[in-house]
C-alpha positions, 0 to 999 in steps of 0.5 A: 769864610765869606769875608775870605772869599770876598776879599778874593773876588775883589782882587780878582775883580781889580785884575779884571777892570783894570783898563786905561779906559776906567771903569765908566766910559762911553763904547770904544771902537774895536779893532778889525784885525784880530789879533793872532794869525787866524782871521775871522770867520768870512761866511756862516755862523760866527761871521759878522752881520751886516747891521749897523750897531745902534745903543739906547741908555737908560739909569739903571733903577738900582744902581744909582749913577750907572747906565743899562745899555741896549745895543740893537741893530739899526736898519730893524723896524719892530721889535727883536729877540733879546739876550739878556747878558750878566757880566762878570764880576767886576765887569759892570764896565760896558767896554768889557766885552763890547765886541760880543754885544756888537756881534750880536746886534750886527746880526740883528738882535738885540742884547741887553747889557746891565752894570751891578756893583762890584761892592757895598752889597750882598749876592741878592741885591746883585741879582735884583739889579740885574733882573730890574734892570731887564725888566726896565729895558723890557717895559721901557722899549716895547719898540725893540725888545721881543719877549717871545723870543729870550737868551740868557748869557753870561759869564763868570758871577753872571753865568752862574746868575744866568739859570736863576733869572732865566727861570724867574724869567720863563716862569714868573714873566712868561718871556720865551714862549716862542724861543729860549736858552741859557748860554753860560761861560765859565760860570760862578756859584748859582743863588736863586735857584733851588731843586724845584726851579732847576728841573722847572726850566720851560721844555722848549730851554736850550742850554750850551754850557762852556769851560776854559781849561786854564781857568783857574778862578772857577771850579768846573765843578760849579758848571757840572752841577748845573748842567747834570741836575737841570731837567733840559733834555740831552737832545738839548743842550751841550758842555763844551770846554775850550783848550788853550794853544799856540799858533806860529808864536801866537798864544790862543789862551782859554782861560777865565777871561775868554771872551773880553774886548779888554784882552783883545779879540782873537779867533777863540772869541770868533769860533769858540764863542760868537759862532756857538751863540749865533748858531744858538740863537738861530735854533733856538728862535728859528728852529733851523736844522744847520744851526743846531748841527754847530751849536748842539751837535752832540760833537759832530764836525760843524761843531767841534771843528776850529780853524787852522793856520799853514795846515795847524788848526786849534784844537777841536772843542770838547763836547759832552753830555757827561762832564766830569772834572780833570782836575781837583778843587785845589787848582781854583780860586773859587771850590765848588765845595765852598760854604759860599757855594748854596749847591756844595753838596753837589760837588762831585 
């Protein structure tokens, strides 16, 4: 069963890193037009900063011949809050997802972003690549990295990775105490957490858990577990799950690859994603009211509401503090009821 679904996950992860850039190239500059008929937010969360977006690279300590990128902003002196960010897989490439890493940096902050194998070895050595890997940026650049205030984002195998390391994080190495969340995208099964580290989160961890309702590689499933049985407050966290339309010939599709560069950037990746996490990251390290009301609004209008486009808008976003599944296992590639799944007696 694992050799079956192995092999899947290989496949899956040649769709994903297909590119004409290959897979180990240096950042490519993004476009400025977004693709669609909607365009970027101007003001408020989800808008652009105004830093200049700088990297620093380092030899990752596990994965020989691979680099760790840290994107910073370049006008800051002293350290910054950090997000630590666990691609998925297959996604080692940095180009992947380079809009949402500069987004964060041109709004001050820094992320963190880490390459593990696609292949040649277990879950486990996945997770010791990422986790040293953050652990190196953190020892290494004291000059730009901020302890005290910590997110975790992540998508897909790094989404599902992202509870694990935030706990080994919060707990082992003390990182968050003044500022902490998990933010995880369409995510994939979680090791390194069991009963014990699920309900140990820290009590100032925020959440915003997010699914896309045409993914058909991970069972939503996998997502509900976490975000039920995880001892973060209601008040605290939210589950969002994204719908796909089409606008005046334009397709906004909210499916596994949401957000990537790779698939050109639109208005879903600007005020499905980069909006949220701005406004998670401004609560959740600054305390601030307002950002709390977009980002875990419990469903209110600064949150769920989308752009529109000649009086059509997207449609709202789905916010719950209750998830349930719309639709059966058989629709996924990956089942939460999977022997690979360490938590399958939690699929409901």
């Amino acid at each position: 069963m694992r050799r079956i679904y192995l092999l899947a996950l290989l496949s899956l992860a040649a769709f994903l890193s297909c590119s004409k850039h290959g897979t180990d190239t240096a950042p490519v500059e993004t476009d400025d037009d977004l693709l669609g008929p909607i365009s970027r937010p101007q003001s408020g969360y989800g808008a652009d900063g105004t830093y200049t977006v700088a990297t620093v690279r380092f030899s990752s300590p596990t994965y020989t011949g691979k680099q760790v990128t840290i994107f910073y902003p370049k006008e800051v002196s002293g350290p910054r809050p950090v997000l630590f960010y666990s691609h998925p897989y297959g996604g080692e490439d940095v180009n992947y997802n380079l809009g949402l890493y500069q987004f964060i940096a041109k709004k001050g902050y820094v992320v963190v972003f880490a390459p593990y194998p696609t292949t040649g070895v277990d879950i486990d050595s996945r997770y010791n690549t990422l986790w040293q890997s953050f652990k190196k940026a953190v020892t290494d650049y004291p000059q730009l990295i901020d302890t005290k205030k910590v997110g975790f984002v992540g998508h897909s195998f790094g989404g599902g990775a992202s509870f694990g390391l935030a706990s080994k994080a919060f707990n082992e190495e003390g990182w968050g105490q003044n500022g902490r969340f998990i933010f995880a995208m369409a995510q994939w099964y979680s090791y390194w957490l069991n009963d014990t580290q699920l309900k140990g989160f820290p009590a100032n961890t925020k959440l915003l858990t997010q699914v896309y309702d045409d993914d058909d590689t991970n069972d939503h499933r996998m997502a509900i577990d976490i975000f039920k049985n995880c001892n973060i407050a209601n008040a605290e966290k939210d589950f969002v799950l994204v719908k796909s339309a089409s606008i005046n010939g334009y397709n906004y599709v909210a499916n596994h690859v949401l957000p990537s560069t790779r698939t050109g950037i639109d208005a879903y990746d600007y005020y499905a994603v980069y909006r949220l996490l701005d406004a998670m990251i401004d609560y959740s390290f600054n305390g601030n009211a307002a950002a709390k009301e977009v980002c875990l609004g419990n469903g209110s209008a600064a949150q769920i509401n989308m752009p529109s486009y000649k009086g059509v808008a997207l449609p709202s976003l789905v916010v719950t503090d209750n998830p349930s599944a719309a639709y059966p296992q058989s629709k996924y590639l990956f089942k939460c009821a999977s022997l690979d799944n360490p938590r399958l007696g939690n699929c409901q």
